[in-house]
Backbone bond lengths (Angstrom), bond angles and torsions (degrees), N, CA, C in turn:
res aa  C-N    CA-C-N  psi(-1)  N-CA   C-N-CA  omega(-1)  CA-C   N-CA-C  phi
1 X - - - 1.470 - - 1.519 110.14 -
2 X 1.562 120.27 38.42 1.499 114.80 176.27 1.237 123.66 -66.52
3 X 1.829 84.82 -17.83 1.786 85.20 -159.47 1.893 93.09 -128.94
4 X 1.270 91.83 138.75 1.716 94.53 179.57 1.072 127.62 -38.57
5 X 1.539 132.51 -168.59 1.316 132.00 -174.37 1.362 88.15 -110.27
6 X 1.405 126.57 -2.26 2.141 128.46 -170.00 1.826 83.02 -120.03
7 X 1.074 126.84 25.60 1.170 137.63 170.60 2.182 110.70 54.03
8 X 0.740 98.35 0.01 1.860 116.56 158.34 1.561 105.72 -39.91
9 X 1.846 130.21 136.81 1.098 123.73 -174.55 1.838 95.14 -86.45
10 X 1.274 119.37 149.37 1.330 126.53 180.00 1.425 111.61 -81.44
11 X 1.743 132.91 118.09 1.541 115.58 -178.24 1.360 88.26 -133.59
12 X 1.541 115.95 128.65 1.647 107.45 176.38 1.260 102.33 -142.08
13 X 1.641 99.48 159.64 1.746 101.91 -159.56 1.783 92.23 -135.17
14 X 1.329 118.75 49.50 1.355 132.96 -175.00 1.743 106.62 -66.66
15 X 1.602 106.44 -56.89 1.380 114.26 -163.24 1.612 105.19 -95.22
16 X 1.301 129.25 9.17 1.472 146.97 -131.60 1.498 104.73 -6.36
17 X 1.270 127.30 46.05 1.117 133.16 159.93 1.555 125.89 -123.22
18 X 1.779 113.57 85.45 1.407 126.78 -176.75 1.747 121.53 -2.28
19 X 1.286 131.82 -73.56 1.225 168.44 119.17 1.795 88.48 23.16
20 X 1.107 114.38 -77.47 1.677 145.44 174.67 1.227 115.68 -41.05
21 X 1.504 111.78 -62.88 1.423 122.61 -174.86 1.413 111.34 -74.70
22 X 1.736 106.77 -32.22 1.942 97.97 -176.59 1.756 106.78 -59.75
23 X 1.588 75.61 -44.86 2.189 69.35 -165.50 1.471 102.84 -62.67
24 X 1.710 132.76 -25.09 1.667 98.81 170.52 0.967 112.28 -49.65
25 X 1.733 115.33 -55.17 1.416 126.22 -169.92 1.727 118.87 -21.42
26 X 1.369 101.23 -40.41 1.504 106.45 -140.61 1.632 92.59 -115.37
27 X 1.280 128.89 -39.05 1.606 136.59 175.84 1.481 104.83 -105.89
28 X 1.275 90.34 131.07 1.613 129.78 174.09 1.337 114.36 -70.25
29 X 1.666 123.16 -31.75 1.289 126.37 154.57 0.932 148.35 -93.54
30 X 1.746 109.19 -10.17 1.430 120.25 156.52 1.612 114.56 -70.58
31 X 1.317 119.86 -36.12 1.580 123.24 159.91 1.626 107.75 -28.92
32 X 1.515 95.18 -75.26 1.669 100.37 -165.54 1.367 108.44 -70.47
33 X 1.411 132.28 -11.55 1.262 102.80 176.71 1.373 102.54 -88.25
34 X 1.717 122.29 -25.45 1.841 102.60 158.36 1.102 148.29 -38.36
35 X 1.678 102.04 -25.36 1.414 110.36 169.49 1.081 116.84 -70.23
36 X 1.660 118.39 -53.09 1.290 128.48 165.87 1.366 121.60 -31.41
37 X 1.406 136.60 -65.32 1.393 134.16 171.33 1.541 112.90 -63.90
38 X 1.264 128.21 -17.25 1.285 132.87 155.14 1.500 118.51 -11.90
39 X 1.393 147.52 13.35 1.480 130.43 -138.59 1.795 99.01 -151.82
40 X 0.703 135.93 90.32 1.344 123.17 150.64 1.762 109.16 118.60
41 X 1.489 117.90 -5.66 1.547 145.20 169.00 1.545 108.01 -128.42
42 X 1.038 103.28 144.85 1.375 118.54 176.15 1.547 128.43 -48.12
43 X 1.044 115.22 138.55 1.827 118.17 -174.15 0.843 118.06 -20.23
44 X 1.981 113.18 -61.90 1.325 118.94 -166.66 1.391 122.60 -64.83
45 X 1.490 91.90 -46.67 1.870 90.11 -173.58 1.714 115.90 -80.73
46 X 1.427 115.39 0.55 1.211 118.88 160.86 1.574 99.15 -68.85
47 X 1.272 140.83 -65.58 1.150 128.48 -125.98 1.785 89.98 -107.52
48 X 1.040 116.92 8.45 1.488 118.28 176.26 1.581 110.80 -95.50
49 X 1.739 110.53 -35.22 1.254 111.45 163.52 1.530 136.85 -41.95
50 X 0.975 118.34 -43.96 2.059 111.78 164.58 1.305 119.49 -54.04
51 X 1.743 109.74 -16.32 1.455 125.84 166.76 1.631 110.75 -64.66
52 X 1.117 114.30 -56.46 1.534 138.67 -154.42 1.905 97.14 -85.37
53 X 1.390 102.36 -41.89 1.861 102.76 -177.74 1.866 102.94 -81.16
54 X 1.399 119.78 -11.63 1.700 113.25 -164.40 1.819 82.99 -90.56
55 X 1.396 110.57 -33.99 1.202 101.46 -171.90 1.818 128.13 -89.80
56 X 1.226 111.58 12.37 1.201 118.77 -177.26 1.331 91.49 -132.87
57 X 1.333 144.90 0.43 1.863 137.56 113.05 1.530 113.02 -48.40
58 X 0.992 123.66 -13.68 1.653 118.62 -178.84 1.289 102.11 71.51
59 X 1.401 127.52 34.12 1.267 124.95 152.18 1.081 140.48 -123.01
60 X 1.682 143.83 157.32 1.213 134.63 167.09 1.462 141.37 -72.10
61 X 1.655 112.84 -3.59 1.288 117.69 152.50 1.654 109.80 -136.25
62 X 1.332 124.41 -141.89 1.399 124.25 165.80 1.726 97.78 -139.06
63 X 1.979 96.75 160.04 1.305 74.99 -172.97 1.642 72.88 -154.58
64 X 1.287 100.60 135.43 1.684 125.67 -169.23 1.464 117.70 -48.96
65 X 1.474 107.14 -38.04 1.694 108.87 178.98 1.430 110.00 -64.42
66 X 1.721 100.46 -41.48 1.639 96.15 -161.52 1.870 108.98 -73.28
67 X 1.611 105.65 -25.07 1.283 101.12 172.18 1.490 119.86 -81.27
68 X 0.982 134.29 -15.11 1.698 157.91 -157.53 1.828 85.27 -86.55
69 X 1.374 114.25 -56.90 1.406 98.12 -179.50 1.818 118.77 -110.09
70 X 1.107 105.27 35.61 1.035 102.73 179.82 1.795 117.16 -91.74
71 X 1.449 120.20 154.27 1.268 106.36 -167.60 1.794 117.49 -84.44
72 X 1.729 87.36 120.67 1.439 93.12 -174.13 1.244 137.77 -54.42
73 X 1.876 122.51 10.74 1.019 113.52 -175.56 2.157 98.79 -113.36
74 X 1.272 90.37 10.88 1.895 81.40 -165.95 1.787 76.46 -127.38
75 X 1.443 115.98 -14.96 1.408 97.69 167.38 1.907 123.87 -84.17
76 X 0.897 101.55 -12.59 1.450 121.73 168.71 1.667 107.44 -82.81
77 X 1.368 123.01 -29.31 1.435 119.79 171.89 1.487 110.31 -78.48
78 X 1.588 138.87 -33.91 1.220 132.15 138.72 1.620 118.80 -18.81
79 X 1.357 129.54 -76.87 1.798 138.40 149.86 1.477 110.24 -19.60
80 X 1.295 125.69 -38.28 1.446 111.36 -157.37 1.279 123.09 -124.00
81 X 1.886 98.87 -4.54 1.178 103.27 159.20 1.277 143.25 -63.49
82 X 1.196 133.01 132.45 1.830 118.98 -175.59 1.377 110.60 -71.38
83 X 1.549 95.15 149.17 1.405 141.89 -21.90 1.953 111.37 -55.58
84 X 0.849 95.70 111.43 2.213 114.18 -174.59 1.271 81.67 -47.55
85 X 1.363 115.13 162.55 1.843 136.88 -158.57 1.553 82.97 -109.39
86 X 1.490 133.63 -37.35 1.613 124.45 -156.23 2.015 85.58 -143.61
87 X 1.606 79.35 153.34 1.589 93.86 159.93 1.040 114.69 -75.46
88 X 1.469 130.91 0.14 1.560 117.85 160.51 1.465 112.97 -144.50
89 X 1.326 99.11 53.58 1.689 113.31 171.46 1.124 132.65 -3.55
90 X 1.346 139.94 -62.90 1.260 149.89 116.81 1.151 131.66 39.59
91 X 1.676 87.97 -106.12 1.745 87.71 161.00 1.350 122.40 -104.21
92 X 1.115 119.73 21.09 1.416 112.65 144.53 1.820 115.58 -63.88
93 X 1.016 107.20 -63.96 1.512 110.48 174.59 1.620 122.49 -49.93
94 X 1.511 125.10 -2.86 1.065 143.75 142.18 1.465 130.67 -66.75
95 X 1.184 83.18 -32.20 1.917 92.77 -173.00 1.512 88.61 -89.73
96 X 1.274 134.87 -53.00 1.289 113.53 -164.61 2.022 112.64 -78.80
97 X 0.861 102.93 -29.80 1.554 98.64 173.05 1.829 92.74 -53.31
98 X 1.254 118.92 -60.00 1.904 115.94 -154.58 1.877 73.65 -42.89
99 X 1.865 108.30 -70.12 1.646 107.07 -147.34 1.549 99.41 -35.86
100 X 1.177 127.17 -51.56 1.693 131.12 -167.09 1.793 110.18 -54.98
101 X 1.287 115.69 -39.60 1.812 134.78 163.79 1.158 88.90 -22.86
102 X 1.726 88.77 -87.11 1.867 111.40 -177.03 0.945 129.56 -35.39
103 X 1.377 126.79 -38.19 1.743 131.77 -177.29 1.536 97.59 -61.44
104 X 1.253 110.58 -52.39 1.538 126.97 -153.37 1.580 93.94 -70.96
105 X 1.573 119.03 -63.55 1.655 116.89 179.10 1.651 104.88 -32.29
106 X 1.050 112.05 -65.60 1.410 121.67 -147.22 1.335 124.09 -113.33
107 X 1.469 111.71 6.02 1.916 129.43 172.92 1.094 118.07 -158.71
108 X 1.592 102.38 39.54 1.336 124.54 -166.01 2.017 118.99 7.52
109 X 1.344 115.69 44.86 1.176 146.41 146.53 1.991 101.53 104.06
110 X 1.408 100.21 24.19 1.497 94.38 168.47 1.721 107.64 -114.38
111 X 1.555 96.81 120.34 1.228 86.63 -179.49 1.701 104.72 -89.68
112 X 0.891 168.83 29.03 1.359 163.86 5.70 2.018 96.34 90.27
113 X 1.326 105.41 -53.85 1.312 126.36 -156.13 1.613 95.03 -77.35
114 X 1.333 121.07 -23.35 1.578 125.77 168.06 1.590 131.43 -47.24
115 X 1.647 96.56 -40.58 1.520 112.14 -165.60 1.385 109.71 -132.56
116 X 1.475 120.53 -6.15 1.658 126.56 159.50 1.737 112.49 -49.89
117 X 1.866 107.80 -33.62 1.487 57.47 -159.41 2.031 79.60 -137.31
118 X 1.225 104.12 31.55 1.354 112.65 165.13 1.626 127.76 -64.07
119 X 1.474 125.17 118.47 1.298 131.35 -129.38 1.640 109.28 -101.40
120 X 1.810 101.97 0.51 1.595 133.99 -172.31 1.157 131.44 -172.33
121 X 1.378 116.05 133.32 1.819 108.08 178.10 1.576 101.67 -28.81
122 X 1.228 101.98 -67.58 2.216 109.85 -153.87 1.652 89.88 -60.48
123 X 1.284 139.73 -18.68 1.245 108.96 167.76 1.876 122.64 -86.26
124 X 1.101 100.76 -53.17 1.799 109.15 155.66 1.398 101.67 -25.66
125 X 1.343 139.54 -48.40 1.296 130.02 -153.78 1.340 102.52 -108.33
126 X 1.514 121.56 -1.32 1.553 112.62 160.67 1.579 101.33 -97.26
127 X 0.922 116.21 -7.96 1.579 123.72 -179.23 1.949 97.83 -73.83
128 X 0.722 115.01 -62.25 1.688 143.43 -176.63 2.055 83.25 -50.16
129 X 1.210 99.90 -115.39 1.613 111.25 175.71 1.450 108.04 -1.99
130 X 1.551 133.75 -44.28 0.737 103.79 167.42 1.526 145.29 -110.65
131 X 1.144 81.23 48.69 1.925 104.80 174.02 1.198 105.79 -67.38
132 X 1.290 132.72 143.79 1.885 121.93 134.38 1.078 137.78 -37.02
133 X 1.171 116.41 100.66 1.446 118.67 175.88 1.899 103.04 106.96
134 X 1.184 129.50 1.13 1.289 121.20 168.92 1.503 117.41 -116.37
135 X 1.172 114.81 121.02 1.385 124.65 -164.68 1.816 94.14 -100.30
136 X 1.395 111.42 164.53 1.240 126.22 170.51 1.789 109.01 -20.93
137 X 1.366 122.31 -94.13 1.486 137.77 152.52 1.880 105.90 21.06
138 X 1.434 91.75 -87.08 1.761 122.51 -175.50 1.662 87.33 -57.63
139 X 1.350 143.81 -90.93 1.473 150.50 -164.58 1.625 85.51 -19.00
140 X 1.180 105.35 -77.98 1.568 114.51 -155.43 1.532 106.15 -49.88
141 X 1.221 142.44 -68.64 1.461 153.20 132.57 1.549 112.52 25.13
142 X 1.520 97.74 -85.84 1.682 109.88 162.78 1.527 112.42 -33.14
143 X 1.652 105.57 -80.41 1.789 107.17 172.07 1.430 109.32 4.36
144 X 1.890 84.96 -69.50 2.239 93.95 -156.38 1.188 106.88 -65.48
145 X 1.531 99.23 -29.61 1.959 95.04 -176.40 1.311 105.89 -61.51
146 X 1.423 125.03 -54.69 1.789 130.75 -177.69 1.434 100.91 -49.90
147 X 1.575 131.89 -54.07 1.664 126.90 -172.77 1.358 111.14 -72.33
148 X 1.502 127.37 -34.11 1.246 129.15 -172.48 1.640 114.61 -76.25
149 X 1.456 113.15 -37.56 1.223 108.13 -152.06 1.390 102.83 -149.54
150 X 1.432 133.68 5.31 1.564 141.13 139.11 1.232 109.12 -92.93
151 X 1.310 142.62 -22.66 1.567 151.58 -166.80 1.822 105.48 61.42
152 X 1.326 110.63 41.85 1.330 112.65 171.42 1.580 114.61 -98.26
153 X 1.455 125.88 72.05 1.396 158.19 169.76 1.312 116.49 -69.41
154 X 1.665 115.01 52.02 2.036 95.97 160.04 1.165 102.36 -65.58
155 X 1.622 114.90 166.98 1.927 135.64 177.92 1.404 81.86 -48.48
156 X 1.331 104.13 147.13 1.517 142.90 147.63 1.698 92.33 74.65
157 X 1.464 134.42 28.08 1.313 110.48 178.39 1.726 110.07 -90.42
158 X 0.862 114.05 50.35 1.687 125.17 178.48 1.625 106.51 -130.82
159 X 1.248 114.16 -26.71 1.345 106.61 -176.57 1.420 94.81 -110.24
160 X 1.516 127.16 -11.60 1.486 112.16 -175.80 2.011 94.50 -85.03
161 X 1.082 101.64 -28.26 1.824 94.31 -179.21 1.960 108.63 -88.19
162 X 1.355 95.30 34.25 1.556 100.62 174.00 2.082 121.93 33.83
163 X 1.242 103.54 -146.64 1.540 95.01 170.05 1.248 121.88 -56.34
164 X 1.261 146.83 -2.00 1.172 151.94 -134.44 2.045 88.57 -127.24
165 X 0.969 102.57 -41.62 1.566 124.15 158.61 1.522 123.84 -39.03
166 X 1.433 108.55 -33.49 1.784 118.05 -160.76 1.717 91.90 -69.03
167 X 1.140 70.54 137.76 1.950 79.11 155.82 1.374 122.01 -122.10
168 X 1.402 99.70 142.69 1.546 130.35 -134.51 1.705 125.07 68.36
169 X 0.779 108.30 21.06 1.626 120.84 -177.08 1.641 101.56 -84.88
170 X 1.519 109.10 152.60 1.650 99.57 -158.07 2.342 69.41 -141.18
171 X 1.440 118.17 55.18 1.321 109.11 169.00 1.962 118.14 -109.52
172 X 0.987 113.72 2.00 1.959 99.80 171.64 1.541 77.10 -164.37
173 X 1.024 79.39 172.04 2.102 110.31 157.70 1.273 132.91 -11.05
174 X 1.816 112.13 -61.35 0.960 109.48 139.16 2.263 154.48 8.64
175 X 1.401 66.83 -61.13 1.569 90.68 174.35 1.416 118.80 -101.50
176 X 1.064 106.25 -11.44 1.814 94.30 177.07 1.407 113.31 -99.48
177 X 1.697 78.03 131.75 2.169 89.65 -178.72 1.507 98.18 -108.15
178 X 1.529 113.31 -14.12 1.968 100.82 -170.24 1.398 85.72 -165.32
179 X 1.496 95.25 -175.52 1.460 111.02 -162.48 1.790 109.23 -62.13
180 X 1.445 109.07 -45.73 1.440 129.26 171.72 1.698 109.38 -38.32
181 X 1.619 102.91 -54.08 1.726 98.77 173.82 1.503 114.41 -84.39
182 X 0.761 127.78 -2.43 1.912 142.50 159.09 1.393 110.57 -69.13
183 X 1.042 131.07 -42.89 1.438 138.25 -167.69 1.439 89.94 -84.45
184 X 1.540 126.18 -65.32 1.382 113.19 175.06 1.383 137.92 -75.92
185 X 1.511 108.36 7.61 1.510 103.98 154.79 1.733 114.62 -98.80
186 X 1.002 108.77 -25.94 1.494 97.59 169.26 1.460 110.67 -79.05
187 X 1.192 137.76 -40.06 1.566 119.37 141.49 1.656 132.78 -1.27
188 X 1.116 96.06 -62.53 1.509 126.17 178.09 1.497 119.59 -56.44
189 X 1.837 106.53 -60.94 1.381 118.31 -172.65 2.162 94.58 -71.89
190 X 1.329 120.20 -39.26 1.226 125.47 168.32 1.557 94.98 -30.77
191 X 1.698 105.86 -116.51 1.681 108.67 166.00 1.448 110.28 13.89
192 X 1.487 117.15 -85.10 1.233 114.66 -156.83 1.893 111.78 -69.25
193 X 1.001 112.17 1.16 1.442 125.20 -173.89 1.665 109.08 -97.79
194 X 1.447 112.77 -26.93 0.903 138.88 -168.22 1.742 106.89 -72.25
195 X 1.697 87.18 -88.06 1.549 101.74 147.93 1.397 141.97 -7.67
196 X 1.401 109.30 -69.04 1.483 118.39 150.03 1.349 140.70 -52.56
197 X 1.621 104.62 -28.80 1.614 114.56 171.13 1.670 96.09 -75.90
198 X 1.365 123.95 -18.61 1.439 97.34 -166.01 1.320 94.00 -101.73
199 X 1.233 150.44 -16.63 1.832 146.12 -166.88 1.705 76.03 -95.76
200 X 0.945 149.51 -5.45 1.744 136.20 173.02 1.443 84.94 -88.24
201 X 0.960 138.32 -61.52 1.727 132.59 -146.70 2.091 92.36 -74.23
202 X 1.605 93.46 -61.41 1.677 85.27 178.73 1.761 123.43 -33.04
203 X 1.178 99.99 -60.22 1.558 115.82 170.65 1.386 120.60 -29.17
204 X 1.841 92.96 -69.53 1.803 78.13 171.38 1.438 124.13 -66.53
205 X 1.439 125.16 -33.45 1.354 119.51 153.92 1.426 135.61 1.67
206 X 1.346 101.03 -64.29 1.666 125.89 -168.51 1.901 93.59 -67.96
């Protein structure tokens, strides 16, 4: 996946670590499992991790079968070794073996095979949703990342990945090409974190 689906070369500066960003660039499952660790640690070192787990497999990408059956208790020691891939190693490394299951059940382990040949945003994004571990939120997210910055555009995939969709919008992952759009999407998720702590406090108020 170096090169778009509008045939454009792919250059992304998600994890701002070179090394990191080619293999999103280039694997379809190191992408999605960035999204996946996406949650509770910061952008970068989420999405640098499929970097950091292909390489402590001794490999140069990841590939769903071999993790799908790999044994879950020495594949979770990969996760938890220092420096740990997630702030909650664990079950993160749970969640991505199930997502890898899934690839394999049902796209016979290309996740690539998800959004090749999806005929609309709202279907891509029921395709997405129903991954392990991606709830509504994350589905939509991914979308913009695939339309924004793989050029993977079925009709209507801007309104099926909701705000996350806007263009020029500086709100998840999606949007960051460099450090400059990093600074202003975590800006953003700040704000909106913000925001929410205060309509929680109003609430109980009332």
């Amino acid at each position: 996946m170096t090169k778009s689906d509008d045939g454009r070369d792919i250059t992304l500066r998600i994890a701002q670590e070179p090394a990191a960003d080619e293999l999103l660039a280039r694997s379809p499952l190191a992408a999605l499992v960035g999204m996946l660790l996406d949650q509770q640690v910061p952008m970068e070192w989420a999405f640098a991790g499929p970097h950091a787990l292909a390489q402590r497999m001794g490999k140069d990408d990841l590939d769903a079968h071999e993790i799908a059956s790999y044994d879950p208790e020495a594949f979770t020691g990969l996760f938890t070794d220092k420096p740990a891939l997630h702030r909650y190693p664990g079950s993160m490394a749970k969640r991505v073996q199930q997502l890898c299951q899934f690839l394999v059940a049902q796209y016979d382990g290309e996740a690539a095979a998800m959004w090749s040949d999806a005929a609309t945003g709202a279907e891509l994004r029921r395709r997405l949703n129903a991954l392990p571990g991606f709830g509504t939120q994350k589905a939509q997210i991914f979308l913009a990342l695939l339309g924004k910055q793989f050029g993977v555009r079925p009709p209507g995939w801007r309104e099926a990945a909701g705000p996350y969709g806007e263009e020029g919008s500086h709100r998840s992952v999606a949007d960051i090409t460099g450090p400059e759009s990093l600074a202003e999407v975590r800006a953003y998720k700040q704000e909106a974190k913000q925001a929410a702590k205060a309509a929680k406090a109003a609430a109980k108020g009332k």
